[in-house]
C-alpha positions as CSV (number, residue, x, y, z in Angstrom):
1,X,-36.7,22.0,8.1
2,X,-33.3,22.1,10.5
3,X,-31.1,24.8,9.5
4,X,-28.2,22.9,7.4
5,X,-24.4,24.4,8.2
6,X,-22.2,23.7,5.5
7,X,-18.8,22.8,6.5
8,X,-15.7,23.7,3.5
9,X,-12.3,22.9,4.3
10,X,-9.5,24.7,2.5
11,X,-6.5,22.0,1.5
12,X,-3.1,24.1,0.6
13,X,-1.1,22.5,-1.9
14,X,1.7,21.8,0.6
15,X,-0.9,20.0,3.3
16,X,-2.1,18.0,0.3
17,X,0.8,16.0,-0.3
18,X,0.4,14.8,2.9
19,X,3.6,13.2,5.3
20,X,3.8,9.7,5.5
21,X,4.4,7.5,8.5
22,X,4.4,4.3,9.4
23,X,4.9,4.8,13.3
24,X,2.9,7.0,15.5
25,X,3.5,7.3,19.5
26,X,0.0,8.8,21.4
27,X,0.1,9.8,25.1
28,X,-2.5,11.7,27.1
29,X,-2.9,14.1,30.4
30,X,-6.1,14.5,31.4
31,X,-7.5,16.6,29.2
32,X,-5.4,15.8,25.5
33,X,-4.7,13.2,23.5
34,X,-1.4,13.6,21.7
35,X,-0.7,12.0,18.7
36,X,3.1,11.7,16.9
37,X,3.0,10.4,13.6
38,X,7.0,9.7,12.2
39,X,8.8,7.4,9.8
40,X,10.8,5.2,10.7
41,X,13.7,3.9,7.9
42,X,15.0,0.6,7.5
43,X,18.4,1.0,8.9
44,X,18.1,3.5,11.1
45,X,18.1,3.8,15.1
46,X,16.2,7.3,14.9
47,X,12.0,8.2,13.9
48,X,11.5,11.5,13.0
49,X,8.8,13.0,13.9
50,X,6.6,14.5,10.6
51,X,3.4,15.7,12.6
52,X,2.1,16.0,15.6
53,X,-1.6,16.5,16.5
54,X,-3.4,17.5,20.2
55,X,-6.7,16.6,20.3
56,X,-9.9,16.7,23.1
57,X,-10.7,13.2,25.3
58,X,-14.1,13.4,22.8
59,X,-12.2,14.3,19.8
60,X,-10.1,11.4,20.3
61,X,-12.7,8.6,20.6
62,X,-14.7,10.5,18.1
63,X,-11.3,9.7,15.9
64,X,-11.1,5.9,16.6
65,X,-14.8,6.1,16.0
66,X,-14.2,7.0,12.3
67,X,-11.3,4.7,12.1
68,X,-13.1,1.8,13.0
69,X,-16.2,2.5,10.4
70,X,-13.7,3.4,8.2
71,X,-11.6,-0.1,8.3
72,X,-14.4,-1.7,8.6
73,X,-15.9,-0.1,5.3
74,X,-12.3,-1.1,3.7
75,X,-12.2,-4.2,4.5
76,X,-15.5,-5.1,2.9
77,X,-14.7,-3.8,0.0
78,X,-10.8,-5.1,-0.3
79,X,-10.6,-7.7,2.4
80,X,-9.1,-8.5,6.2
81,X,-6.6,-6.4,7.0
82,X,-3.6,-8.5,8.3
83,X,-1.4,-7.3,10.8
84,X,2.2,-9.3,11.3
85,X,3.5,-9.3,15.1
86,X,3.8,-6.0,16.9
87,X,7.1,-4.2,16.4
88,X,5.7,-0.6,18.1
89,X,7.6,0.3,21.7
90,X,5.4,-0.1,24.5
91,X,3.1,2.8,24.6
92,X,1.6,2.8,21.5
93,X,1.9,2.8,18.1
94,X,2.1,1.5,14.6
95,X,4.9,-0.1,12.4
């Protein structure tokens, strides 16, 4: 029998209400992926940035990985998930 780790992860009250965002910007070097998530308002010229996360080449397309099982779990349960026509800048992102 493989020896079983157990992995627990500790959510603060603060990180649990999460930050939304409905744009995020990703660039990379050779060795990171960077990830800005910020929200956008209706009105406004500016995004404000509300996290930013530095991840591994591997980590990264591990990520995208899990986000495609995960839509494509959601989708079977709820439906297609539409997308209207791109608003992002060029470079990545979501709006």
């Amino acid at each position: 029998m493989a020896n079983e780790h157990k992995l627990e992860f500790e959510l603060t009250p603060e990180v649990a209400q999460g930050q939304y965002a409905n744009l995020a910007i990703i660039a990379h070097s050779s060795s990171e992926f960077i990830l800005d998530f910020a929200a956008m308002l209706p009105g406004m010229s500016k995004a404000k940035v509300k996290s930013r996360v530095v991840l591994t080449p591997e980590h990264a397309k591990r990520l995208m990985l899990s986000l495609q099982e995960n839509i494509s779990r959601y989708e079977n349960n709820f439906g297609t998930i539409t997308l209207n026509a791109p608003k992002a800048p060029s470079g990545g992102g979501f709006a």
